[in-house]
C-alpha positions as CSV (number, residue, x, y, z in Angstrom):
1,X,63.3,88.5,148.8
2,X,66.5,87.1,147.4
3,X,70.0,88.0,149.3
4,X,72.9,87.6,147.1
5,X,76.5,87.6,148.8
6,X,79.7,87.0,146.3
7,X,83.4,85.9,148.1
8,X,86.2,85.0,147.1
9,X,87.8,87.7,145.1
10,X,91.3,88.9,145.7
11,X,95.1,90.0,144.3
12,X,96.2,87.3,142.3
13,X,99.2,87.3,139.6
14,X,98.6,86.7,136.4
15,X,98.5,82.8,135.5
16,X,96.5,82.4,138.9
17,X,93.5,81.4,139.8
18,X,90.3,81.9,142.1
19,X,87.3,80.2,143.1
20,X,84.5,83.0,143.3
21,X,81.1,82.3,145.8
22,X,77.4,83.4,145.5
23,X,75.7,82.1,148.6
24,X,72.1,83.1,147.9
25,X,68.8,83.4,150.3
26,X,65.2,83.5,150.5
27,X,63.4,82.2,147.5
28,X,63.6,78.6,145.8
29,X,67.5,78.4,144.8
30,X,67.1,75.2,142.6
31,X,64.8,77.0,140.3
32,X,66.6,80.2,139.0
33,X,69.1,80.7,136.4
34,X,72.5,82.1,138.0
35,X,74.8,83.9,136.4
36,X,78.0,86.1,137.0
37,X,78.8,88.9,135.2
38,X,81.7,91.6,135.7
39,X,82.4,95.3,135.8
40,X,85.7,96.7,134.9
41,X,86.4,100.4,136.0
42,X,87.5,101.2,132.3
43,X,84.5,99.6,130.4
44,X,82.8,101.8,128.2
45,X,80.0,103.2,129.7
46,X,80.5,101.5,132.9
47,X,78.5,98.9,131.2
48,X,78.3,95.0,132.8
49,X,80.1,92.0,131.2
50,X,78.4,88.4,130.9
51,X,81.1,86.2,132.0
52,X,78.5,82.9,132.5
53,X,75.4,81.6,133.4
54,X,73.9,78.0,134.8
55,X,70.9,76.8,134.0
56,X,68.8,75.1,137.0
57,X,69.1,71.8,135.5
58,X,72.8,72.5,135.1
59,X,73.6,73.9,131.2
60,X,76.0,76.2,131.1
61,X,76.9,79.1,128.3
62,X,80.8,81.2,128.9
63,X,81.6,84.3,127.0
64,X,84.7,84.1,124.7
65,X,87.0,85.6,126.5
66,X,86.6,83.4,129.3
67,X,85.8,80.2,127.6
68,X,88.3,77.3,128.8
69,X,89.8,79.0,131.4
70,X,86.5,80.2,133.4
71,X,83.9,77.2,135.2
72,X,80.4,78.2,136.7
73,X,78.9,75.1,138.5
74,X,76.1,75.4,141.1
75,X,75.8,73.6,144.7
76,X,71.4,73.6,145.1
77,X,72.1,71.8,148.3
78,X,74.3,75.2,149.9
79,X,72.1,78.0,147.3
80,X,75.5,78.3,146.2
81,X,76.9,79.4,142.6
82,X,80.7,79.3,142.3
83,X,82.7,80.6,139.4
84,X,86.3,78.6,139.1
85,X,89.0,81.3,137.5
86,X,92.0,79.9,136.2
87,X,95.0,81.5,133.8
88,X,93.7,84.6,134.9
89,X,95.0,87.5,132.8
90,X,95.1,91.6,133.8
91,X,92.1,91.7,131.6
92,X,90.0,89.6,134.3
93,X,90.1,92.6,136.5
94,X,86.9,93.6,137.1
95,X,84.3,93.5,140.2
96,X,82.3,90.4,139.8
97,X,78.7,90.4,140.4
98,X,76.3,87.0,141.0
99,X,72.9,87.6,139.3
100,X,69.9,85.2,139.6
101,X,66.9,85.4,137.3
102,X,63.6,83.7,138.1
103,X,60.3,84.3,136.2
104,X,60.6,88.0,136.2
105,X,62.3,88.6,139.0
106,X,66.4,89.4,139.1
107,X,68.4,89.8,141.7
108,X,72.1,90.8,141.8
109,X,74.7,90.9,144.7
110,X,77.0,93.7,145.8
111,X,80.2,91.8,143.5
112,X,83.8,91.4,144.8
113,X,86.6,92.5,143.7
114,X,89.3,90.5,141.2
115,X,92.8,91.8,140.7
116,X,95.0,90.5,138.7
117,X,98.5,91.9,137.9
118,X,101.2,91.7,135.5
């Protein structure tokens, strides 16, 4: 069974920027799709937000809002997914949660946290 555990989340002012983690476990890393998506408290209907996705031979799709400022690149070698965060705005606040989707099996982590104030 795949493990997902996210780090790297944090208070940061606006302008900053993070580096988020996904170290994953069991199953074969190299072959799923990752992606991280994010939760704000105020999003309608609690819903989750796509922020980006790798593919497993390395193609990468971003959201609008994060296109530019937002990087998702993937370390097979560590089963770890990173998501670089710069110019982060109070509208990046939001839990951020690793997902990995293989054949028909999806996994998600628990998500970490991402403040960002004004």
């Amino acid at each position: 069974q795949v493990q997902l555990v996210e780090s790297g989340g944090g208070l940061v002012q606006a302008g900053g920027s993070l580096r988020l983690s996904c170290a994953a476990s069991g199953g074969i890393f190299s072959s799923g799709v990752m992606a991280w998506y994010r939760q704000a408290r105020q999003a309608p209907g609690n819903q989750r937000e796509f922020v980006a996705l790798i593919t497993s031979s390395g193609i990468t799709n971003y959201s609008d809002s994060v296109k530019g400022r937002f990087t998702i690149d993937r370390n097979n070698a560590k089963n770890t997914v990173y998501l670089q965060m710069y110019s982060l705005k109070p509208e990046d606040t939001a839990v951020y949660y690793c997902k990995r989707t293989t054949g028909g099996s999806i996994s998600w982590g628990r998500g970490t946290q991402v403040t960002v104030s004004s």
